[in-house]
N, C-alpha and C positions, 0 to 999 in steps of 0.2 A: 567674321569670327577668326581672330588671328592665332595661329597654330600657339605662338607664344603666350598667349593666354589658357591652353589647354589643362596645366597646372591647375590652375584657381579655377576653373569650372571642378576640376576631379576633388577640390578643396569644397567647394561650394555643393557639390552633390554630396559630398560626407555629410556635411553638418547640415545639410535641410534632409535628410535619412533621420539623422539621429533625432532631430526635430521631431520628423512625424511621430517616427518610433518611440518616442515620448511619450508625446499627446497620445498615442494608439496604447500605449501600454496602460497609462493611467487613467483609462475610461475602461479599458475592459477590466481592470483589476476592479476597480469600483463599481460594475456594473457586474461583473461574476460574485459579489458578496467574499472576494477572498479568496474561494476558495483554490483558482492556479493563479498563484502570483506569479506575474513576470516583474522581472525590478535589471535595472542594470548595476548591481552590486559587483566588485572586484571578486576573480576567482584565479588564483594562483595554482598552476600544476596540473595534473591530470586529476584530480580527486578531492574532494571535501569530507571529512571526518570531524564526527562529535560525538563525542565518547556523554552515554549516560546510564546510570545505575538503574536496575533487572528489579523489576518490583517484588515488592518481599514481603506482601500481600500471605505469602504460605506460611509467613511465624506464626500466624494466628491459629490458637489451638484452644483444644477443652481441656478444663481442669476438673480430677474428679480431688474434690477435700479431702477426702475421708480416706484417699487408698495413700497407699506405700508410698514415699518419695524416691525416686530414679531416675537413672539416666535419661536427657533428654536431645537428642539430633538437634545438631547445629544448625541454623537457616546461613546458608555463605553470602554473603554482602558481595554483589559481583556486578558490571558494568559491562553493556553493550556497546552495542558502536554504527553509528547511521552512516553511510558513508552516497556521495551525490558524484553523477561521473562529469567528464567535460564532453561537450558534445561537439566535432567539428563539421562546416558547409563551406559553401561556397557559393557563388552567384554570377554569372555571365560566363562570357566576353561579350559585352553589347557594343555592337558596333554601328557604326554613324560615319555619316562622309563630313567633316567640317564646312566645304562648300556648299552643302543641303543647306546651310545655315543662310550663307551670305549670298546665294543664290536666290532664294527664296526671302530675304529681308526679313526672317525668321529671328524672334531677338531668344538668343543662348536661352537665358532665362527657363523659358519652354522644354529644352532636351533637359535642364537639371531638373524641373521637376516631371517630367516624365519616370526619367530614371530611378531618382529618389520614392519618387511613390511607388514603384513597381519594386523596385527591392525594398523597402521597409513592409510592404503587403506581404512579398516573399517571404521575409526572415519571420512576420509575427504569422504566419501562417505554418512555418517548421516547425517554429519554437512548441504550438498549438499540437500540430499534428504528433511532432516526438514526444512530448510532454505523455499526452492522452494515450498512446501508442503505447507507451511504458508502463503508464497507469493502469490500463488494461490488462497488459502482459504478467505484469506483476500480482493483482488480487485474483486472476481469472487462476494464477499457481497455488491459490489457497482454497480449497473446494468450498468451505464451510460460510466463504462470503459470496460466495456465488448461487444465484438464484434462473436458473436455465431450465424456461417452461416454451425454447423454440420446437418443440416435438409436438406439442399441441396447441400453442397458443398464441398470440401475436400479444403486442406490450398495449398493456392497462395499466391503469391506476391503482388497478389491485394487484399486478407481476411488480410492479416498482416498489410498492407498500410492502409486499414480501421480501423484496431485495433490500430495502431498508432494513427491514427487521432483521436480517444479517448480523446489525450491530446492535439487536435485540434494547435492552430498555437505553442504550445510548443512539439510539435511530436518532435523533433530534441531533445533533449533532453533524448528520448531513444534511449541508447548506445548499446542493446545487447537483445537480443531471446534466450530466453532458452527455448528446443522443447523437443520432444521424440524421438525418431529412428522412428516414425511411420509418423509423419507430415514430418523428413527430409525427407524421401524415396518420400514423394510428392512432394518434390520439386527438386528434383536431375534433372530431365531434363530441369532445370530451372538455369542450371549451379552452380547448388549448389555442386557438386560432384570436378568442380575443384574450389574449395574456399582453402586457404591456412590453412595449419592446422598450428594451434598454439600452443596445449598442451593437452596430451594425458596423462590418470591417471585411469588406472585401466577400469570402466565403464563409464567415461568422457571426449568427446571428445571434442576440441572448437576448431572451424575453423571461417574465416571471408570472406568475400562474399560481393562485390560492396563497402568495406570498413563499413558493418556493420559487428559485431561481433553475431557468433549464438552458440550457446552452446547445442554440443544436448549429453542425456543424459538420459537415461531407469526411470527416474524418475515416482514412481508408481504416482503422484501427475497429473501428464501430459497424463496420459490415465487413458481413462475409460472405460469398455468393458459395451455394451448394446446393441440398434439397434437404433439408428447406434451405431458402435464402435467411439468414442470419443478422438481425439488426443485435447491439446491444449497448446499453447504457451505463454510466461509469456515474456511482451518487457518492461526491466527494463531500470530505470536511475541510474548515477552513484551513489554509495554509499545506492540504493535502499534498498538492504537487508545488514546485515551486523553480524556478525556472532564472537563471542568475547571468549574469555579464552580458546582456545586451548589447553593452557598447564595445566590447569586444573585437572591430571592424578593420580591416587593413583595404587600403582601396587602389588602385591603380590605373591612372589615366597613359594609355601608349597610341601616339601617330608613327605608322611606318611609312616610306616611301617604297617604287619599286616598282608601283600598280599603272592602270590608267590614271586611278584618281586617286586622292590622298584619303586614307579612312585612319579613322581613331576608333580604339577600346576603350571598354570600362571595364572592371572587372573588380568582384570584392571576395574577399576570403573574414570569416565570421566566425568566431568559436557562443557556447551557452554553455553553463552549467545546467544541471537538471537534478535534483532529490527528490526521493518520495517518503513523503511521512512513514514512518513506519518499517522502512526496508532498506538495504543497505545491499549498494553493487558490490557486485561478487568480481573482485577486482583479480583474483587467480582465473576466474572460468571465464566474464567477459571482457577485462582488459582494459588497456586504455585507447583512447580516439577510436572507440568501438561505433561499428556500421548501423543499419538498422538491423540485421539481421541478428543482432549480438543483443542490440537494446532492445528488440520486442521478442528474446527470449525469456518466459517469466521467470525459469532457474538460474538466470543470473541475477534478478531481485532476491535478495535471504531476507527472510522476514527476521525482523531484529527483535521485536517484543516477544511479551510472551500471549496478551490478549490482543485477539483479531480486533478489539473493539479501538486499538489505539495505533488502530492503520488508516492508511488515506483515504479507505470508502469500500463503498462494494459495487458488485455487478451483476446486471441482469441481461439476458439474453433472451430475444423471444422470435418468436417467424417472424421474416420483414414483411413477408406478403398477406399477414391475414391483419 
């Protein structure tokens, strides 16, 4: 493994990442029914804005015939604004001795996809984790989509049924549950165990069940340990959350001397956009190339509509342990 070919390996680990991260993007999107799109879509700047018009749904009024004609209050024609932040990571310094290689008659090959698959798991596992973490953060800050029966109950079909109805006669409309391993184990004798599996990636599983789609998924965002222990489920809508510039990737192969032996890095630095249906980052309170502590604050999500019914889902919270 000749040092001088260190370039084209840190070349060649890029582009079998982006590979996988392809192939892994576009089976989970098809296999989640939509609803958290990941896409490697172009995202310029710290922010994404789309200005859209405030439904005006309250012109509608009664008219009596018969009375007086008068003055009548204007409905103001006015326009919100969804706004999605950028989200920055990073991944290594993974280091390796080169002589491991030619020591060992070990063909390169091997360490590129080691690495490649282990950061492409990595990133589609952040992207996953931040995505649902904000989704959370954000409906759990609207009380009236929230359906929280951990005080006495553990998660059934009838606590999800209720958290559905959150979005009352547009419940239909949520395509997909994303859970913890701890709410599904409460439901497995509920025939959730033979639900067909759809796509399996690393710590993500997604199976579907009565023709609903459930995603379940160690997601720290979805438990919370206390008394009770705390599972809870996130029932989105298509296109709810949505998750952008994938390919976003800057990557850096370095060998230093100095040592007994000669070692080389890897290292990658990775930005993602992130929006949620319905809400718009509060770009004064959380800011930009904001942490996690920032993005799983729910009052940095501003709910931009004026009906809960036309946000990314709702939530249900039940005991993990019963």
């Amino acid at each position: 493994m000749a040092l001088a070919n260190m370039q084209v390996y840190d070349t060649e680990i890029y582009t079998t990442t982006i590979e996988l991260l392809g192939q892994k993007l576009e089976a989970f999107n098809a296999a989640s029914g939509g609803a958290i799109v990941l896409n490697t879509n172009a995202w310029r700047g710290n922010y994404t804005k789309e200005a859209f018009f405030q439904s005006i749904s309250g012109a509608q009024r009664r008219v009596d015939r018969n009375a007086a004609i008068g003055a009548q209050a204007a409905t103001q024609l006015s326009q919100g604004e969804f706004i999605g932040v950028k989200v920055a990571g990073g991944f290594g310094p993974v280091t390796f001795e080169p002589g491991q290689m030619s020591y060992l008659l070990e063909n390169p090959a091997s360490a590129i996809m080691v690495i490649a698959e282990g950061f492409s798991d990595a990133l589609l596992a952040d992207q996953l984790n931040t995505a649902v973490g904000c989704g959370v953060a954000a409906v759990e800050n609207v009380a009236a989509l929230v359906n929280d029966v951990s005080a006495t109950a553990g998660l059934s079909q009838q606590a999800l049924n209720k958290g559905h109805y959150k979005f009352g006669d547009m419940s239909g409309m949520l395509i997909c549950d994303v859970m913890h391993s701890s709410g599904s184990e409460s439901l497995t004798d509920k025939a959730l165990a033979n639900g067909e599996q759809l796509f399996v990636s690393s710590n993500v599983t997604v199976i579907s069940i009565l023709g609903k789609i459930i995603v379940v998924s160690d997601i720290p965002a979805l438990y919370v340990a206390g008394t009770p222990n705390k599972t809870k489920v996130l029932s989105i809508t298509a296109g709810g959350i949505v998750v952008s510039n994938s390919g976003d990737i800057i990557t850096n192969m370095d060998t230093t001397n100095g040592q007994t032996r000669i070692e080389t890095t890897w290292q990658a630095d990775y930005t993602f956009g992130l929006s949620l249906k319905g809400y718009a980052w509060d770009v004064a309170n959380g800011g930009a190339s904001p942490l996690d502590a920032e993005l799983f604050t729910g009052t940095n999500w501003d709910k931009a509509v004026s009906s809960n019914k036309h946000t990314l889902g709702t939530l249900t919270v039940a005991d993990a342990d019963q």
